[in-house]
C-alpha positions as a Markdown table, in Angstrom:
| # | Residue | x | y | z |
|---|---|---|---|---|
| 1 | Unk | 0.0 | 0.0 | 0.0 |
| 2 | Unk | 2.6 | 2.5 | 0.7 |
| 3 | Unk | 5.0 | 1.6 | -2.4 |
| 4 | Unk | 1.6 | 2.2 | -4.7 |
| 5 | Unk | 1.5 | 5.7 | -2.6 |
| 6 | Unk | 5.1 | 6.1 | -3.4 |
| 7 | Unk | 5.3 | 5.8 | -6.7 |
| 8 | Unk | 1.6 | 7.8 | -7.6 |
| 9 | Unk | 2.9 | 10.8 | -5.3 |
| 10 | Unk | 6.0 | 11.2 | -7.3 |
| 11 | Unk | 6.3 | 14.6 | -9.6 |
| 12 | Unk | 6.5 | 14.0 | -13.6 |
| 13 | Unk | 10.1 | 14.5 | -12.9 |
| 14 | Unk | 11.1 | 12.2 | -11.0 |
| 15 | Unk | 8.1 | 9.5 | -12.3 |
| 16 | Unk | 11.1 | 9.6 | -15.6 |
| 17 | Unk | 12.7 | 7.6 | -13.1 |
| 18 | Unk | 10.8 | 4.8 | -12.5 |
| 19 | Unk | 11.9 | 1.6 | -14.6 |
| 20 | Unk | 9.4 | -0.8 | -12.7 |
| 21 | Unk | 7.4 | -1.3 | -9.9 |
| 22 | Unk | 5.7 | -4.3 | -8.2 |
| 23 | Unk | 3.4 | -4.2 | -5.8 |
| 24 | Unk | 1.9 | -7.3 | -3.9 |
| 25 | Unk | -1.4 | -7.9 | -1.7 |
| 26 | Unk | -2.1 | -4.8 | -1.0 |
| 27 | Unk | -5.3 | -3.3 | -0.5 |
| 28 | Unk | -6.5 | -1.1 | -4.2 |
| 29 | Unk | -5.6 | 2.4 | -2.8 |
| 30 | Unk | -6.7 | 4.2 | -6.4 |
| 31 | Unk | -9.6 | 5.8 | -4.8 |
| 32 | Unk | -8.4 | 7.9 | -2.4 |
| 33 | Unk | -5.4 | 9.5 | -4.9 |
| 34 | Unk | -5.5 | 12.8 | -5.8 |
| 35 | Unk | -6.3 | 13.9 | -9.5 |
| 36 | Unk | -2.6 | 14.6 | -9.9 |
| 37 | Unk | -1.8 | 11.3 | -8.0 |
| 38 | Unk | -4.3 | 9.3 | -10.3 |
| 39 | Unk | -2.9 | 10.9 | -13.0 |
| 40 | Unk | 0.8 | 9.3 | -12.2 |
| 41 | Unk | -0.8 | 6.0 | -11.5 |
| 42 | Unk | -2.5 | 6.0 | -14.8 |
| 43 | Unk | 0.9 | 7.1 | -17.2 |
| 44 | Unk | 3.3 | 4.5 | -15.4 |
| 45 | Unk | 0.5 | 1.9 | -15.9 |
| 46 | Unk | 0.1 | 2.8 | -19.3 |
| 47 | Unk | 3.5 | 2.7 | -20.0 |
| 48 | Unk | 3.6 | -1.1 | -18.2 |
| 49 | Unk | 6.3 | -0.1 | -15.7 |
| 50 | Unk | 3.3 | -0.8 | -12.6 |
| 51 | Unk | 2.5 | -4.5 | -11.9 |
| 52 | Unk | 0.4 | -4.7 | -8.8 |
| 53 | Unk | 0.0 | -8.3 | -7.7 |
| 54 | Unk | -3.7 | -9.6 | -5.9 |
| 55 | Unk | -4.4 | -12.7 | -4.6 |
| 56 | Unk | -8.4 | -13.0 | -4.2 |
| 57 | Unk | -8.3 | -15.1 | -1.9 |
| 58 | Unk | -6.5 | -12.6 | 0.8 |
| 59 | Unk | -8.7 | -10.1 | 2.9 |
| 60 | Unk | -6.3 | -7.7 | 3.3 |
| 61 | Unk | -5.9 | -7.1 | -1.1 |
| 62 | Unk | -9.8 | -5.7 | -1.3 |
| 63 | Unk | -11.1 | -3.1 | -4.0 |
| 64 | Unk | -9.7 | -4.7 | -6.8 |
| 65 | Unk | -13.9 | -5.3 | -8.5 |
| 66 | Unk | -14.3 | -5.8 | -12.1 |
| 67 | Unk | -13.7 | -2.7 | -14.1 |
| 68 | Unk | -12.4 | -0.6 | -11.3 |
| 69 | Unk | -9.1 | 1.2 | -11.9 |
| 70 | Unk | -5.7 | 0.9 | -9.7 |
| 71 | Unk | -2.3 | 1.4 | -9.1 |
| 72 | Unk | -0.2 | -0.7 | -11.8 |
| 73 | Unk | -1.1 | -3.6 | -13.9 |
| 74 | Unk | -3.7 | -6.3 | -12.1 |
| 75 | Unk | -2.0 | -9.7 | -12.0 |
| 76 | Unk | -4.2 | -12.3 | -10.3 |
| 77 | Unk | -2.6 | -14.6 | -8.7 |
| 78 | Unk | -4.0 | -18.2 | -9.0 |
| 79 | Unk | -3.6 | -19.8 | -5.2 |
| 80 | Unk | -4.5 | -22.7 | -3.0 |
| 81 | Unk | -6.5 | -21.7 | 0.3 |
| 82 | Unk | -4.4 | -21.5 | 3.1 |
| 83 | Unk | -4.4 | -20.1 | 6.7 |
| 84 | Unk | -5.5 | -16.3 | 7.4 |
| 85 | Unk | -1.9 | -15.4 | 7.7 |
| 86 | Unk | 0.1 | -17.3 | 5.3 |
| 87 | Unk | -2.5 | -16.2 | 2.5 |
| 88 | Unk | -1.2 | -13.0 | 3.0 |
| 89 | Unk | 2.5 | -14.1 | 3.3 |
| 90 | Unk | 2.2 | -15.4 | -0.1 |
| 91 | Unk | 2.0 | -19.2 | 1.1 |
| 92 | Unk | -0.9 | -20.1 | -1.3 |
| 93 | Unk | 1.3 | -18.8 | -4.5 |
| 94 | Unk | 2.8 | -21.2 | -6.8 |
| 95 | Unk | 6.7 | -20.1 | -7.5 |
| 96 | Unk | 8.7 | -20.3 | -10.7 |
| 97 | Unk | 12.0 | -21.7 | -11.1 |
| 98 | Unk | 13.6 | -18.0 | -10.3 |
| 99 | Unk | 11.4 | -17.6 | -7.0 |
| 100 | Unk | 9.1 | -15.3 | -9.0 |
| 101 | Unk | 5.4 | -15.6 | -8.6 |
| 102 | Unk | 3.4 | -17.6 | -11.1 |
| 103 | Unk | 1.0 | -15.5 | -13.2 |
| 104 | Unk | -1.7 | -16.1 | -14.9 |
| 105 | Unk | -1.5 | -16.4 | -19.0 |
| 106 | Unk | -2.6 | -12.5 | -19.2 |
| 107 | Unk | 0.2 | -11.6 | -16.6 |
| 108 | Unk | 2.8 | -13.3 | -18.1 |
| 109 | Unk | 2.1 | -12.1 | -21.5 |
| 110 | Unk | 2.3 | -8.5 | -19.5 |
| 111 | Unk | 5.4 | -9.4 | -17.6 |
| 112 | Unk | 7.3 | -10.7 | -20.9 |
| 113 | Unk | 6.6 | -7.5 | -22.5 |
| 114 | Unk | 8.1 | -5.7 | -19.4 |
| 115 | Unk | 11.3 | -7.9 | -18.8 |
| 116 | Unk | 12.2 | -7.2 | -22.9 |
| 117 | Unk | 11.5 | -3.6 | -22.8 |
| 118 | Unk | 13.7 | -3.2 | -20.1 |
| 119 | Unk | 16.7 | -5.2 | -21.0 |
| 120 | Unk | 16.8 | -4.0 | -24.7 |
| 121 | Unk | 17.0 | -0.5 | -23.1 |
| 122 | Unk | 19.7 | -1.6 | -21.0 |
| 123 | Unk | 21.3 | -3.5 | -23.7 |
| 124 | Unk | 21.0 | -0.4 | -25.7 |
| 125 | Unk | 22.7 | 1.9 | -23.0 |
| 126 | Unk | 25.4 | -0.8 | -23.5 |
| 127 | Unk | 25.8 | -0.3 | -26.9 |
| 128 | Unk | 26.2 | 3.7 | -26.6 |
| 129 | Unk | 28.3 | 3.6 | -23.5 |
| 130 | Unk | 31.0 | 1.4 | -25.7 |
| 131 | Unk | 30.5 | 3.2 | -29.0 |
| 132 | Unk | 30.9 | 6.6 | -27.2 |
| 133 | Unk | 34.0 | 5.5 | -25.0 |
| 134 | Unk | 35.5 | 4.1 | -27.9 |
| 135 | Unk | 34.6 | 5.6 | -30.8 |
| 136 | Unk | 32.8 | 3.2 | -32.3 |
| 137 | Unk | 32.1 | -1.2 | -31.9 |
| 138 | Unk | 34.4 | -3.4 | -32.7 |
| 139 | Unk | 33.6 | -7.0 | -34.0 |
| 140 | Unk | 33.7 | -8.6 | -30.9 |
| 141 | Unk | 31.3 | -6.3 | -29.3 |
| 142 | Unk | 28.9 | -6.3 | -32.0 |
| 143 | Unk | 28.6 | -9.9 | -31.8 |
| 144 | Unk | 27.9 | -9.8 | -27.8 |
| 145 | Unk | 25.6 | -7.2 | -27.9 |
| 146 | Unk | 23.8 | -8.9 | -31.0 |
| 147 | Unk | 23.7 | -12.4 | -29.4 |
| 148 | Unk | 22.7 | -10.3 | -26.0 |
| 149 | Unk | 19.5 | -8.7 | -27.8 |
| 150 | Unk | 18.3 | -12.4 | -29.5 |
| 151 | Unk | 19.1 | -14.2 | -25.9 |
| 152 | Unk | 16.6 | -11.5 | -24.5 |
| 153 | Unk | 14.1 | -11.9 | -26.9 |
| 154 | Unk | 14.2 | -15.6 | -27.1 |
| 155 | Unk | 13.7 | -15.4 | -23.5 |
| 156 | Unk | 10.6 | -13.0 | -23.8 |
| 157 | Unk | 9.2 | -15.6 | -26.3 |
| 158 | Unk | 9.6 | -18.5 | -23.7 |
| 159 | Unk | 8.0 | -16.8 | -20.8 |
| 160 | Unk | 5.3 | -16.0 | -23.2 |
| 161 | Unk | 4.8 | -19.3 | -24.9 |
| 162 | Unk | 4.7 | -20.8 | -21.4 |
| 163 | Unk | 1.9 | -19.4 | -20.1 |
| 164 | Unk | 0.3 | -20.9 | -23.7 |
| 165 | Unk | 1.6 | -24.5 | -23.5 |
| 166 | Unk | 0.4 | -24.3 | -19.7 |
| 167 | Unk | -2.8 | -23.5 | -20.2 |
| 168 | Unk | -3.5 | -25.7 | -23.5 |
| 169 | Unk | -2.2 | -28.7 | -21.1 |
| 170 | Unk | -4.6 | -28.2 | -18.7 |
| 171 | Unk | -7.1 | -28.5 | -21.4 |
| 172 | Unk | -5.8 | -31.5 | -22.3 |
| 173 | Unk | -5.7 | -32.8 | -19.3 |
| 174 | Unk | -9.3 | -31.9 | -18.3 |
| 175 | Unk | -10.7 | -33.4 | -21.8 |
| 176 | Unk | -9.6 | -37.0 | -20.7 |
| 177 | Unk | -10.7 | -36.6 | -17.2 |
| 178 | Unk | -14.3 | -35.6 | -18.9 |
| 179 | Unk | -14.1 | -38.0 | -21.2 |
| 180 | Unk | -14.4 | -40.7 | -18.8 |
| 181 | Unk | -16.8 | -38.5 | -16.6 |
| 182 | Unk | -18.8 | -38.2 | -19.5 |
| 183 | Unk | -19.2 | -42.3 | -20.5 |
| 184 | Unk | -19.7 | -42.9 | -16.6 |
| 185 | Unk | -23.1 | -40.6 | -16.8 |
| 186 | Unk | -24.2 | -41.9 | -19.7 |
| 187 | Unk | -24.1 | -45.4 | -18.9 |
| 188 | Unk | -26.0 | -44.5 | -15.8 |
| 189 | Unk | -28.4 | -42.6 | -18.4 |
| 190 | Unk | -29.1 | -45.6 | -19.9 |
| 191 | Unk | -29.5 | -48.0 | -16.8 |
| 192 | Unk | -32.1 | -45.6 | -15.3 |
| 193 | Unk | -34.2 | -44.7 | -18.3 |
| 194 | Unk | -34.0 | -48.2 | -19.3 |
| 195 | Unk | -34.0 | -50.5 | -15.8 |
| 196 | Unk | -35.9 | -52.7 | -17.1 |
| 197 | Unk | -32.9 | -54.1 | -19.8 |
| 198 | Unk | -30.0 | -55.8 | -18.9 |
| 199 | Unk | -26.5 | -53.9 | -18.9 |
| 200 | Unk | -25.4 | -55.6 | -21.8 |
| 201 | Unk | -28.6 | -54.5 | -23.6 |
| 202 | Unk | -28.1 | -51.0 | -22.2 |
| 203 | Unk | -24.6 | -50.8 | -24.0 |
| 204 | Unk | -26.4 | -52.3 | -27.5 |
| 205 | Unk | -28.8 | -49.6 | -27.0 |
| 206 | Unk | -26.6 | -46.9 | -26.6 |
| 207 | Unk | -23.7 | -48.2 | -29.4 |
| 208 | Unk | -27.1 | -48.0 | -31.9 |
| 209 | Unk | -26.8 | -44.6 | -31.1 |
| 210 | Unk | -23.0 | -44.7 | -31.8 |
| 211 | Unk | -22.5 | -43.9 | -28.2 |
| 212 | Unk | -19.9 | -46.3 | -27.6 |
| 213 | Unk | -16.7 | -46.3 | -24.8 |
| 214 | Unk | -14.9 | -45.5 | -28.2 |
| 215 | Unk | -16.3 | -42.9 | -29.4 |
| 216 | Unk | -17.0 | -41.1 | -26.2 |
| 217 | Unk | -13.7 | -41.7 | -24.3 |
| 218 | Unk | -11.1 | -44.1 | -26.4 |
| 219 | Unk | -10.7 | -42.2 | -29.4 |
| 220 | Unk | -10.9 | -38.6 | -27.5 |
| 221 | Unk | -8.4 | -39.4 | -25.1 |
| 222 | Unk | -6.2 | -40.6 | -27.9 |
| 223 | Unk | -6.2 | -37.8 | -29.2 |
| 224 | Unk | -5.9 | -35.6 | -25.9 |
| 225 | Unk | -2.7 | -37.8 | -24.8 |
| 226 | Unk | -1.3 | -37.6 | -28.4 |
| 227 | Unk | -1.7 | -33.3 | -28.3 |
| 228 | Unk | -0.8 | -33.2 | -24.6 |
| 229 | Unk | 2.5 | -34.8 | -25.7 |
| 230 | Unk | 3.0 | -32.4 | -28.3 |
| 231 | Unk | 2.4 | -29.6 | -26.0 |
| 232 | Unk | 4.8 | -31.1 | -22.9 |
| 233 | Unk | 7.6 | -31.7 | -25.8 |
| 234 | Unk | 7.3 | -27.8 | -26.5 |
| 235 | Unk | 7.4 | -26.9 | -23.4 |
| 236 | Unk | 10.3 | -29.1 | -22.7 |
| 237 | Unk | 12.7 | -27.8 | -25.6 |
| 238 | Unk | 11.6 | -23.6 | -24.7 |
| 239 | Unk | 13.0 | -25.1 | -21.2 |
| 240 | Unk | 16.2 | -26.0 | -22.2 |
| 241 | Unk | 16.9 | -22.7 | -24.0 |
| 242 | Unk | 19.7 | -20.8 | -22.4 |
């Protein structure tokens, strides 16, 4: 709460300052700025510099409501139910690899676009610093600072892709789970609205009707596992980029 009171009370001046901000369970403070504090909120939001991160399952983050405005960037974090306490003290978030926060696919795609913007610019700093200093770049250089701006993009492109291949698995996964669900119900369809057949005439009935364990969950699943195999592949080889 006080970093997103920080930040929105700065002057225009010093706002030119800000590379980032990140703000985390905090309760939405928007309402209560000043015009002229609103105002900051809004350009360093605009400019994705403000990433304000609410877990809706904490008491203390409140205010955030659909359509209402705030300080930064939502990013909603996806958590388990924990105790009072540790919801607020982040112990229902999932953690990346780096100890960042998992975000959902709209977050990441915000928080890839953020993490390029702001290592191209330092990347480019780079670039002046040594052509200023020296006159120019020699070979060498150009080649770092070349294979420096395509590492950071290919990394942009992985964090972005992952929040894809995540979500697309999780389809996957739930199609075969519904598959099965959904030849469980119908069988049970078919023994109530027809108790007075036997279960192998229940299945004849229903295969008539082409509603068959293949068709319903066999050949779906088959082709869940199959894309769901794809996806994990994909996800596997963006891992092992460097």
């Amino acid at each position: 709460m006080n970093a997103q009171y920080a930040v929105s009370d700065l002057s225009d001046k010093d706002s030119l300052r800000i590379a980032g901000g990140f703000f985390y369970e905090g309760p939405n403070i928007y309402g209560v700025l000043s015009p002229k504090q609103q105002a900051t909120a809004d350009a360093l939001t605009k400019l994705n510099k403000l990433f304000n991160y609410v877990d809706s399952k904490d008491i203390i983050a409140i205010g955030y409501g659909s359509g209402k405005l705030s300080v930064g960037n939502i990013i909603r974090i996806n958590s388990k139910k924990v105790g009072l306490i540790d919801q607020h003290m982040w112990g229902g978030c999932d953690f990346n690899k780096d100890g960042s926060i998992k975000a959902p696919k709209e977050g990441s795609l915000q928080l890839a676009k953020y993490m390029v913007t702001q290592q191209l610019s330092a990347i480019d700093m780079m670039r002046k610093s040594l052509m200023k200093s020296g006159g120019g770049l020699s070979k060498s250089e150009e080649i770092f600072l070349d294979a420096s701006e395509a590492m950071v993009i290919t990394q942009g492109m992985k964090q972005t892709i992952s929040g894809e291949i995540t979500e697309l698995k999780q389809m996957y996964t739930d199609g075969i789970k519904n598959a099965g669900d959904l030849w469980r119900t119908t069988k049970s369809n078919a023994e109530n609205t027809g108790s007075h057949l036997s279960y192998g005439e229940c299945i004849d009935a229903l295969a008539r009707g082409n509603a068959t364990e293949s068709s319903i969950v066999r050949e779906p699943v088959r082709v869940y596992e199959e894309k769901l195999a794809k996806a994990t592949k994909i996800s596997r080889n963006y891992d092992e980029l460097n």
